[in-house]
C-alpha positions as CSV (number, residue, x, y, z in Angstrom):
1,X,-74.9,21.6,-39.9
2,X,-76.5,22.8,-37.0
3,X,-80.2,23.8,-36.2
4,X,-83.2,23.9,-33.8
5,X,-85.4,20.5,-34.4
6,X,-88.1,23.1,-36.1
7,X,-85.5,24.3,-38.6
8,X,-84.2,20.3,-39.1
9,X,-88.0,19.2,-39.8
10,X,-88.5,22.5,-42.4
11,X,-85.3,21.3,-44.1
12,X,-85.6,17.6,-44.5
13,X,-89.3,18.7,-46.0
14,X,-88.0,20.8,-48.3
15,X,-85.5,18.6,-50.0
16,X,-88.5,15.9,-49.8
17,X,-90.2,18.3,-51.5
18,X,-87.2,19.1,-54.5
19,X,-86.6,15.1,-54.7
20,X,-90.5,14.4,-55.3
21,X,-90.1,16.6,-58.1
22,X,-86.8,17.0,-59.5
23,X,-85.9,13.2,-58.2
24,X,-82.9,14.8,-57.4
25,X,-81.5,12.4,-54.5
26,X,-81.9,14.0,-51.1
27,X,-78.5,13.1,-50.6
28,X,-77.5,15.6,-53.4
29,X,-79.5,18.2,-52.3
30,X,-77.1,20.4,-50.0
31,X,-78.1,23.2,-47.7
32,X,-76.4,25.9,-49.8
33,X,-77.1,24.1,-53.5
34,X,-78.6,27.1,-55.7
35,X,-81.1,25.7,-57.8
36,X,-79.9,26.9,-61.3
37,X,-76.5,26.9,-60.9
38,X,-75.7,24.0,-59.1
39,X,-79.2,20.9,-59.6
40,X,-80.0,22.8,-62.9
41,X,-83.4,23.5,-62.5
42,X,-85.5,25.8,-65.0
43,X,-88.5,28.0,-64.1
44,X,-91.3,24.9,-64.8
45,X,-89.5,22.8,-62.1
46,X,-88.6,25.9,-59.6
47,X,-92.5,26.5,-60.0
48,X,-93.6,23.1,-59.2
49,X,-91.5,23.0,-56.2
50,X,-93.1,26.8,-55.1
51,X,-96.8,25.0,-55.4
52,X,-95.5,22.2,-53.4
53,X,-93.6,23.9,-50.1
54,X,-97.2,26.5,-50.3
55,X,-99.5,23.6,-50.6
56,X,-97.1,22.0,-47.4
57,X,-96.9,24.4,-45.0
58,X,-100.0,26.7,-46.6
59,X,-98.0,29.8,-46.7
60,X,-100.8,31.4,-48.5
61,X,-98.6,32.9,-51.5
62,X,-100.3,35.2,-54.0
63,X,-96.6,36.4,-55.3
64,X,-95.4,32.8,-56.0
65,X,-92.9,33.4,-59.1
66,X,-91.6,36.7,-58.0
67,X,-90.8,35.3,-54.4
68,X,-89.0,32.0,-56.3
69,X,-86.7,34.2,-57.6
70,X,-85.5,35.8,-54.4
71,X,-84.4,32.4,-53.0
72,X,-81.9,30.8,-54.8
73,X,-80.9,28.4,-52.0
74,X,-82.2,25.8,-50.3
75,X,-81.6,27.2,-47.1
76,X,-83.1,30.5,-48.6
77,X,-86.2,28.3,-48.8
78,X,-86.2,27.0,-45.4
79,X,-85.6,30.3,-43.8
80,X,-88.1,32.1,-45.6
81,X,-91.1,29.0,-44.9
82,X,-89.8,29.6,-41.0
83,X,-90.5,33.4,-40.8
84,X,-93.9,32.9,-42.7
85,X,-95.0,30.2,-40.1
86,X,-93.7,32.5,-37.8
87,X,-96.0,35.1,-39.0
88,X,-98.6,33.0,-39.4
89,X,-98.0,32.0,-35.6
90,X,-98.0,35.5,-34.3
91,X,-101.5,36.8,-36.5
């Protein structure tokens, strides 16, 4: 897996972020894992890890459910967090 150093620091916190509340091991944690299907996780624990990754990189999310539930990846997650810092770099 390749990246830019930016995308390799979003993605080790994100799967920081999952393991601190799933205690999933990192290790087990792929880039393309989908959180249902393949760690199992229901709505209370995808919820948990939304509140986390906004309180991390204070993404400022009103919409914090409905925008769980268009990313079902991992490296959904970590693109999404890089084009809202990006936003948030440009305003």
């Amino acid at each position: 897996m390749s990246g830019t150093g930016q995308d390799l620091v979003i993605r080790d916190r994100v799967k920081r972020i999952i393991f601190n509340v799933t205690r999933i091991p990192v290790e087990r944690i792929g880039d393309r894992s989908a959180f249902r299907e393949d760690l199992e996780l229901d709505s209370l624990s995808l919820l948990e890890i939304g509140v986390d990754l906004d309180y991390e990189f204070q993404l400022g999310l009103e919409d914090l459910e409905q925008r769980l539930g268009d990313l079902p990846t991992v490296d959904h997650v970590v693109g999404f967090v890089q084009q809202r810092l990006q936003e948030r770099a440009i305003a």
